[in-house]
Phi, psi and omega in degrees: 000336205276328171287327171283287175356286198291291164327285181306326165275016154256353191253304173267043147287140191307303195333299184328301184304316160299316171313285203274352175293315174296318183282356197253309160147007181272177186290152181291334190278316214277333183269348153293275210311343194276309195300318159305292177290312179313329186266338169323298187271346188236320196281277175351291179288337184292299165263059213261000000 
């Protein structure tokens, strides 16, 4: 279970998630503000 974990707060750390919106092609502020809510609304609870 300590490996699913470890996996999930690495692949959906927001940084990551920014990291690939860019590499995905969006602008940086436009891939912060995307990144800002995703760690508000979703990451916080997923590793909750």
């Amino acid at each position: 279970m300590k490996k699913v974990k470890c996996f999930i707060q690495h692949h959906f750390n927001p940084l990551h998630v920014y990291c690939r919106l860019r590499s995905a092609g969006f602008r940086p502020v436009m891939a912060q503000r995307v990144c800002t809510l995703y760690e508000k609304f979703f990451y916080n609870f997923l590793l909750r």
